[in-house]
N, C-alpha and C positions, 0 to 999 in steps of 0.2 A: 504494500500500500504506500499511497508519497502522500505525506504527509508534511505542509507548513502549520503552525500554530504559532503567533505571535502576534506583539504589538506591531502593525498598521501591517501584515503582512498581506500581499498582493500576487506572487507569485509560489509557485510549486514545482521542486524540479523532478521531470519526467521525461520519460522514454519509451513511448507505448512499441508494442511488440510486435500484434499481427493487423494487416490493414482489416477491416468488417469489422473489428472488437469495437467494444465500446467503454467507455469511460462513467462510471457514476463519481459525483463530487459533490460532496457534503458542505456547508458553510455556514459558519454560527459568528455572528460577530455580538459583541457585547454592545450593544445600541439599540436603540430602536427606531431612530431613524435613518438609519445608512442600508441601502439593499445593494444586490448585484446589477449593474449595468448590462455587462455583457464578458464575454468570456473568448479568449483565444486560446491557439496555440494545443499542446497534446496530441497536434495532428490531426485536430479534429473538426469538426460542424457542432454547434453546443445550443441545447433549447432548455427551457427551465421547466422541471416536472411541477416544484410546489414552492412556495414563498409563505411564510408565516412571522407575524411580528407577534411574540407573547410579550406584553404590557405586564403580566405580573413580576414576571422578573426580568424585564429590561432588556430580552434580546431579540436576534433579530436572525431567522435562519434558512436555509432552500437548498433545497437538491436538484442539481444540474445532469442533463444527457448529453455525452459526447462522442458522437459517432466518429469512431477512428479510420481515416481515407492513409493516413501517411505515416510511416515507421521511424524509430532513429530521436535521438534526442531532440525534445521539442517541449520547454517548459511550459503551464498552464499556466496564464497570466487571468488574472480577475480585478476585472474593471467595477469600481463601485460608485455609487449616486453620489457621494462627496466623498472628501477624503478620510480615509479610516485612518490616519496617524494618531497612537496615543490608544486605539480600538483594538482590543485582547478579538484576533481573528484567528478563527480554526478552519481549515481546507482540508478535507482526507478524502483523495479520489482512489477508485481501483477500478484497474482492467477487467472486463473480463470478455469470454471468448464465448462463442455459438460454435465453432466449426464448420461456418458456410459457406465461407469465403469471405471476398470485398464485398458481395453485393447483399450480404446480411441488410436484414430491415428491423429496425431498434425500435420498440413502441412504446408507449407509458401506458400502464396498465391501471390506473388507482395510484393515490395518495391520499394518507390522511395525517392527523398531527393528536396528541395528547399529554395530558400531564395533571401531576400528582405531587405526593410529599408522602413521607415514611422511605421505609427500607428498599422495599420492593417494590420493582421498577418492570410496567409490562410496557412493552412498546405500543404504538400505535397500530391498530389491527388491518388489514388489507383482505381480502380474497381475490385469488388470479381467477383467469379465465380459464386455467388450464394449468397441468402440472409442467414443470421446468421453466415456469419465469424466476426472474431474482426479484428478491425479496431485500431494500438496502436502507438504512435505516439510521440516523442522529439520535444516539440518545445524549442528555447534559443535566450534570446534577448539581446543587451548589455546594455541595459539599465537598468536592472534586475528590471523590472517591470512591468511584464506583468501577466494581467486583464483573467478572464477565460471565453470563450465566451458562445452563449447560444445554438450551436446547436443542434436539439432535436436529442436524444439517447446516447448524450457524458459524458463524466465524465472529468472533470480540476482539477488535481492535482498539486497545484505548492507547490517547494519544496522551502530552506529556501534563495538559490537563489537569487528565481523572477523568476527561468525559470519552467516548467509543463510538465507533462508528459498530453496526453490526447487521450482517448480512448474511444470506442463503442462494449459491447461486444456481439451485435448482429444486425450487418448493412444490410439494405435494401441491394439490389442487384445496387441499383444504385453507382455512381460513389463517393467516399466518398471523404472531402475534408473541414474538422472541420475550425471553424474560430474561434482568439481570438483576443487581444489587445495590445499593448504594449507601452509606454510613448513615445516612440524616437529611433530613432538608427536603425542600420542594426540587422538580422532576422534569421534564420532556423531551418527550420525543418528537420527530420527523420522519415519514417514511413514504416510501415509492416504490412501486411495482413498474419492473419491466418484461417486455418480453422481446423474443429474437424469433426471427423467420425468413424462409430463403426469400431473393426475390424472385418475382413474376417475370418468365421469362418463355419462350414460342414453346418450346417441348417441355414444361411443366408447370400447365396449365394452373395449381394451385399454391398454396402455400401450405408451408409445412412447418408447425410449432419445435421446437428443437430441445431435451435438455441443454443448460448453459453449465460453463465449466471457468471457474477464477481464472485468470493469466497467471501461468506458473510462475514467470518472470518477477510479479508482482505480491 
């Protein structure tokens, strides 16, 4: 996973792997009036799945799509509404792969957002359309001490924080809805469903949902 977290941070160094992959990118800035503008670089095309400003605790967060066309080092730069200098920002993107080639088609499946306080921490719940979409998910606690839970097919990645990105990059059809820990304090999550399928092309006439698989690389 590449991971920036800092004050007024704006870029992320990466080197995505295979052209069709795609990019999910996480972004929590401690504000709540600064959002993402827009977004380069990764090798990528980049669309926003979801944007949420929680007012109770001050911040400001969204999960970005970056369909990757081009391989080879290529930083993710993140452009924002004004300047976040002095603004504790967290960015945690990760690859991942379909296996369909360049002409993979990346789709947003559902988002939703939630939050809480005490220990236990469930993420925002999604249902895919279908088994083998990713499942990717912000969680941030103010305690900055939060524990990576065990639910089977996830991956916890917590950054220097305490807070974790955490993701499934090939979910059952049921109702997805990751659980983890955290010492005290109020809670939220961010989450987005994606899915991966070949594209439409003269001899195969339909499309075909795919399980996804992390970039080993990554």
């Amino acid at each position: 996973m590449a991971i920036a977290d800092a004050s007024g941070a704006t870029t992320i160094t990466a080197s995505p792997v295979t052209a069709g992959d795609c990019w999910l990118l996480a972004v929590k800035l401690s504000s709540t009036t600064i959002s993402v503008s827009s977004i380069s670089g990764g090798g990528a095309t980049w669309s926003l799945l979801i944007s949420h400003t929680d007012s109770t605790n001050s911040k400001h967060e969204e999960i970005w799509l970056g369909k990757i066309s081009t391989t080879g080092a290529s930083n993710i730069v993140v452009t924002f509404s004004s300047s976040n200098s002095g603004v504790l920002t967290e960015m945690l993107a990760q690859e991942f792969t379909a296996g369909l080639g360049s002409g993979t088609v990346w789709t947003g499946d559902g988002t939703n957002y939630n939050n809480g306080t005490g220990t236990a921490v469930t993420c925002a719940s999604i249902t895919p359309s279908a088994a083998g979409e990713i499942y990717y998910a912000f969680a941030w606690n103010s305690a900055s001490g939060a524990t990576a839970g065990s639910t089977p097919g996830y991956v916890y990645t917590i950054d220097s924080t305490g807070n974790m990105v955490v993701y499934n990059p090939s979910c059952t059809s049921a109702t997805q809805s990751p659980t983890l820990t955290q010492t005290s304090g109020n809670w939220f999550t961010i989450a987005a469903m994606v899915s991966a399928s070949a594209s439409l092309v003269s001899h195969h006439p339909f499309l075909s949902t795919v399980a996804i698989m992390r970039a080993s690389n990554w």
